[in-house]
N, C-alpha and C positions, 0 to 999 in steps of 0.2 A: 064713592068712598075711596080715597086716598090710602095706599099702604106705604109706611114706612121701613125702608131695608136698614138694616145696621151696615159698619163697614164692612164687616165679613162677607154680607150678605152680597153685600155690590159689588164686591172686585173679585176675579177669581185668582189666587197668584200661588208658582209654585214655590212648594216646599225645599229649603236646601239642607244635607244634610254632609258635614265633612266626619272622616272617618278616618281613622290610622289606625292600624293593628301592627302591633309588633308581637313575633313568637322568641325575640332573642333579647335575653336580660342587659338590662344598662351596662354591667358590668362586663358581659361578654362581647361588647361592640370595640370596635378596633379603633380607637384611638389616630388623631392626625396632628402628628407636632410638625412635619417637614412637606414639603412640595415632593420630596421624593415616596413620602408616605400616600401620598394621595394618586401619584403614580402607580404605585404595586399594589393597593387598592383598585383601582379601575382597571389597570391591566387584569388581577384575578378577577371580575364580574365580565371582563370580553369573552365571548361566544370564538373558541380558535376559530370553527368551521367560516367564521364572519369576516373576522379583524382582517381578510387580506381578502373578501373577497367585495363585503359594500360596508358604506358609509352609516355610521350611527352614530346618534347622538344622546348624551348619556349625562343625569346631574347625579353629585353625592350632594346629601343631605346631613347636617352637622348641628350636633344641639351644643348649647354654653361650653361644654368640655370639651370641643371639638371629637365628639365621637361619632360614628358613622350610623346616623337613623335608617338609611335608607340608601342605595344607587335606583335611579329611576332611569329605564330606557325612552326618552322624550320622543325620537324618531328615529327610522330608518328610512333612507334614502337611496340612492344608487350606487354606481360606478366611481362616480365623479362629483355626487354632492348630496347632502341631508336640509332636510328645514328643519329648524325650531324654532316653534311658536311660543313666545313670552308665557302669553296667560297660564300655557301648559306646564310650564315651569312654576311660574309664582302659585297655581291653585299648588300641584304638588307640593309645594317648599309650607303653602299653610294648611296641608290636610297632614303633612308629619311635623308640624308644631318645628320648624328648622330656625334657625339663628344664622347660619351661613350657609354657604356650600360654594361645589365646585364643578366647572362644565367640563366637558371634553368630549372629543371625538378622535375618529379614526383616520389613516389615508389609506387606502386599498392600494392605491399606485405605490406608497412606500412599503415594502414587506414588512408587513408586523409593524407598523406603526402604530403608537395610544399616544395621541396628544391631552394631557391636561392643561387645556387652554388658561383659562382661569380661576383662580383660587379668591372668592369672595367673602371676608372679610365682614360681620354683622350686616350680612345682605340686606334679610330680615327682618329687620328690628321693627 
């Protein structure tokens, strides 16, 4: 006697599950009209103890009104250099629902430096 599986029964496959919580109102999210807005944004989310001692790498998250979802810390890295990993960037940009954003990192070797590398534009659409 022959049994027949359904598909469920045949394949085993994991469940995915994307989440975003925010505890700070639409309204209280700080707004990005200028490149220099996005600078004193990510300079206030740097760690002083860090900015001058390793490398990190850092996106802001931005919905339609260009307000700030989200800074996500992507990596940390060393002395002298960070990776970022795409995928680790795009799942974040679509677990907060983002429209744009903006990368950047640090130089340890420059004192206090916050570069805001790039400012992207309907990234996500």
């Amino acid at each position: 006697m022959e049994t027949t599986m359904t598909a469920l029964e045949q394949y085993q496959v994991a469940e995915v599950e994307l989440v975003y919580r925010s505890k700070v109102k639409a309204s209280a999210r700080p707004r990005v009209l200028t490149s220099r807005d996005v600078y004193e944004i990510f300079k206030q989310s740097w760690d002083e103890n860090k900015i001058d001692f390793i490398e990190q790498f850092k996106i802001m998250l931005l919905n339609r009104s260009n307000r700030v979802l989200a800074i996500y810390e992507v990596s940390t890295g060393g002395i002298t250099g960070v990776v970022a990993d795409p995928r680790v960037i795009i799942t974040a940009a679509l677990k907060a629902n983002a429209i744009s954003g903006a990368l950047a990192h640090n130089h340890p070797a420059i004192q206090g430096a916050c570069c805001a590398l790039l400012f992207l534009p309907a990234l996500f659409l």
